[in-house]
N, C-alpha and C positions, 0 to 999 in steps of 0.2 A: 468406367471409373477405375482407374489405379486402384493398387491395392498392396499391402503388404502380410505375410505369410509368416505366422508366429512359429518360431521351433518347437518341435513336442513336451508337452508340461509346461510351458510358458503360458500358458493362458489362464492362469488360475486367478491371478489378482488382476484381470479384467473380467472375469464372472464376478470376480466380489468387487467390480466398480471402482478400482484403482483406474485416477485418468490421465496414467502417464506411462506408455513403451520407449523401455530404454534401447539403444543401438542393438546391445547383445541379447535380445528377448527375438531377433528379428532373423530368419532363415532368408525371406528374398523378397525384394522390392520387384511387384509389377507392374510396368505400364510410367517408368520414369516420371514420376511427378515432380509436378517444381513446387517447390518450398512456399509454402502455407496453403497448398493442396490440397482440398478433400479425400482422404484414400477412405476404402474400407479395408477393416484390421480382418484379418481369415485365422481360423485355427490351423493345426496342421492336416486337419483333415477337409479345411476347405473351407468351414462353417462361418458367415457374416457374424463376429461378434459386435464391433461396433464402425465407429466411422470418427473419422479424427482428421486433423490438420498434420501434413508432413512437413517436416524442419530435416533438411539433408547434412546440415553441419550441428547440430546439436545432438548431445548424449538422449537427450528425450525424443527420442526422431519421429513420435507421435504423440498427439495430448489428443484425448476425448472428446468429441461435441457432445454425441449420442451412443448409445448402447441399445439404441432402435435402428437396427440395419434399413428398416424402411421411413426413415425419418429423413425430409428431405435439408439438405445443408443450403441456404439461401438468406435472403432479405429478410422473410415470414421468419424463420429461425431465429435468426438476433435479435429483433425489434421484439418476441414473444420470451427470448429470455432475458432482456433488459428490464422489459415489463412486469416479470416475476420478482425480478432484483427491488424492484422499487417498491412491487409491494409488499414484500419482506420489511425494505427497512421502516415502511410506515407502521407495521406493526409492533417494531422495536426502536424505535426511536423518537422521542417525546420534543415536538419543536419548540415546547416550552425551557427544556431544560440547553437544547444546545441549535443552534443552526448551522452546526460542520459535520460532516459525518462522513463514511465510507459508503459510495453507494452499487458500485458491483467492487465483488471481493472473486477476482479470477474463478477456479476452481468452485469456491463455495460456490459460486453461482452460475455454474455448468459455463463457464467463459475464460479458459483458460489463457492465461497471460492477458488479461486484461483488469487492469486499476482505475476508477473513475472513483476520487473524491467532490464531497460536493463541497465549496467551502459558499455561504450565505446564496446569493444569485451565482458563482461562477463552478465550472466543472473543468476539472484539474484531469486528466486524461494518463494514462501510461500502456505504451503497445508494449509488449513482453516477449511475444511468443509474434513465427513465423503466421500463424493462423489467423492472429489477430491484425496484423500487419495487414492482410492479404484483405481482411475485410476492413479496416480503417474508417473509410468514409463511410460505409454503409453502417455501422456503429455510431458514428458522428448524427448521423440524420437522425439516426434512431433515439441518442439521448435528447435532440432537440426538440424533436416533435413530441416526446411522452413527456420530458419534464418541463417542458415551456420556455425553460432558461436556452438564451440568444449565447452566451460566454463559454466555450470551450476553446483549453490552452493546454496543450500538452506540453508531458515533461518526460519523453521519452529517452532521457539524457542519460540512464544507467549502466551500468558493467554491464549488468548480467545478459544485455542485446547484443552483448560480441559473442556469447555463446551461442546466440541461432545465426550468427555471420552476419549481423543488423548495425547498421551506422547508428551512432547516437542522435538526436535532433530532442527539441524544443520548437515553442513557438506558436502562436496561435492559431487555431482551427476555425473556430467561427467567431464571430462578435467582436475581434479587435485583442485588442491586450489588455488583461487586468490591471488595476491600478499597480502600483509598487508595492503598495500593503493594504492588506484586506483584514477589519476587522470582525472577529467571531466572537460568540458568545457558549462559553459549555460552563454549565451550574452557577451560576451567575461572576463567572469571573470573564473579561476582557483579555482575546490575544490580536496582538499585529501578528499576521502571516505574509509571507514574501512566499508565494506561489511559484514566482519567473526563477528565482536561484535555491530558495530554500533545500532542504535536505527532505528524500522525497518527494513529495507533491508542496511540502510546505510546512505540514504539524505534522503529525505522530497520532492520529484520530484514532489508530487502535489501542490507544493507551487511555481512553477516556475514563472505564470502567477504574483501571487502576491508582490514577489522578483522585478520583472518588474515593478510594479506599484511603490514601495516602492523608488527602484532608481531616476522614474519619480518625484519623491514627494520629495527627501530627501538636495536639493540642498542647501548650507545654511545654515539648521538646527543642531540641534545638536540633537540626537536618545540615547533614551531608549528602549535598547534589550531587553523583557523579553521573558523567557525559549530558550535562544539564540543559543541552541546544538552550532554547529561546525560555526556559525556568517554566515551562508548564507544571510539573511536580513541584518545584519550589513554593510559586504561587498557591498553590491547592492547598499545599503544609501551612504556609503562613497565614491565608485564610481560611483555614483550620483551627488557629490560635497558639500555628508554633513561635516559641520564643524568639529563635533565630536561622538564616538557611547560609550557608555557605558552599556555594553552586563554583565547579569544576567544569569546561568546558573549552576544545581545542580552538574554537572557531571564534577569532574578532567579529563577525559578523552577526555570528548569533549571539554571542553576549550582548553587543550593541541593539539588537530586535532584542534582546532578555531584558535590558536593561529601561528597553522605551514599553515594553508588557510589565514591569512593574509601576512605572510613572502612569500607565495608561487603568494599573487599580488603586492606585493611590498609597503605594508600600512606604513604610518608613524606608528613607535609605540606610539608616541605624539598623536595618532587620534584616538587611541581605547585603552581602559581600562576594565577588566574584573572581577567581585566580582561574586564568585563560593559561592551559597547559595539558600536557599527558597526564591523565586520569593516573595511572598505576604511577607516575613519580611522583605526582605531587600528593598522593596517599601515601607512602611510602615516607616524606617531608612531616605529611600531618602524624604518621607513627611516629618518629624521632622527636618531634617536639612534645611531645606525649597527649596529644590534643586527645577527646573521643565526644563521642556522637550520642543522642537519644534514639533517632532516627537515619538510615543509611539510606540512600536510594541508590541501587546499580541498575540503570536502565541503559543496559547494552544495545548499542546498535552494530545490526548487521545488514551491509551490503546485500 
């Protein structure tokens, strides 16, 4: 097996289970691997600390599988930590309250550079990292056969894959193409998600908890959306019992999905108003007119 050979003192935040070696943590690459390679990582005095997937054009030129130097990297390996993924989320996620969720979260779930949301029956896929690339299909199999669902469609479309020197791609895995819009259920509210273009995989499932807070909060008030994609926050405020929302958002496309996710809860159109534009000018608009808010929402996205 390849291997790579850490410079002295570099090894301390892989005892403490950091699972990313940067370029300059690295004295000497052995045994030329090709990119999403198994290597094992060496101290500088030789020592197996772990074993990882090599990326030769990315700053992170290794992410962690294991930190069991005798742990073998293969089939049994992935299918055993997808396995684990799932049954995490059954323990923290109530099918009553939502049918979308995150179901491996990369890192958290010893699978670095790999995104699989579930949205109702279809599984939304994202390769990240050279590692995950390298095993693709054997990952594919593996969500099929543990979680029964035929519909996997990746959305490998992002920046962040030209940093491991990765072409961008989309497009279906297994079971065909999702429809155009898939509708979910979280806390009893109604979204259309566009899977194939949307931002992401499609929704924002890491925001669910916060959506929840925002409804708890929003009784009353009157809300400013900013970066509002398809009014997930919006919707939660007004059925919450907020007065009024006035959602900012660059994108025609996701106002248009905002705007068919309020029709699809039954919103007064009197209750939501929508200005498609740069977040900081048209705040900047709402300063000068001397508008103000009960409620703000800044839900920053970042690439």
């Amino acid at each position: 097996m390849a291997s790579v050979v850490l410079k002295p003192g570099r090894d301390k935040s892989i005892i403490r289970r950091h699972p990313w070696i940067f370029s300059g943590a690295l004295a000497e690459v052995r045994g030329a691997p090709a990119d999403g390679e198994t290597v094992e990582v060496l101290s500088s005095q030789g020592e197996c600390l772990a074993k990882g997937a090599y990326s030769s054009a990315s700053q992170i030129r290794v992410r962690i599988w294991s930190w069991d130097p005798d742990e073998e990297i293969g089939p049994d390996f992935f299918r055993e930590r997808i396995s684990k993924s799932i049954r995490r989320r059954v323990g923290c996620v109530d099918p009553a309250q939502t049918d979308a969720f995150r179901l491996v979260h990369a890192e958290s779930d010893g699978l670095p550079g790999l995104i699989v949301d579930r949205y109702r029956d279809v599984l939304v896929m994202q390769c990240l990292s050279w590692g995950i690339e390298r095993w693709r299909e054997t990952l594919v199999e593996a969500l099929v056969e543990l979680t029964g669902l035929n519909c996997v469609y990746e959305r490998s479309d992002v920046e962040v894959r030209a940093l491991e020197g990765l072409k961008a791609r989309s497009g279906p895995l297994r079971g065909g193409t999702p429809p155009e819009r898939l509708k979910i259920s979280e806390f009893g509210i109604d979204y259309w998600v566009d899977v194939q273009r949307g931002q992401k995989t499609g929704f924002y499932l890491d925001q669910r908890a916060n959506r929840k807070t925002v409804r708890q909060l929003a009784n009353g008030r009157e809300v400013l959306d900013c970066f509002a994609y398809t009014g997930g926050f919006t919707l939660a405020a007004l059925k919450g019992g907020a007065k009024k929302s006035l959602c900012i958002e660059a994108s025609a496309e996701a106002i248009e999905l905002g705007r068919e996710n309020a029709d699809l809860n039954e919103v007064n159109p009197a209750d939501l108003n929508w200005i498609q534009g740069n977040v900081f000018q048209e705040m900047r608009k709402l300063r000068d007119q001397g508008r103000s808010f009960d409620l703000v929402i800044l839900s920053l996205r970042i690439s």
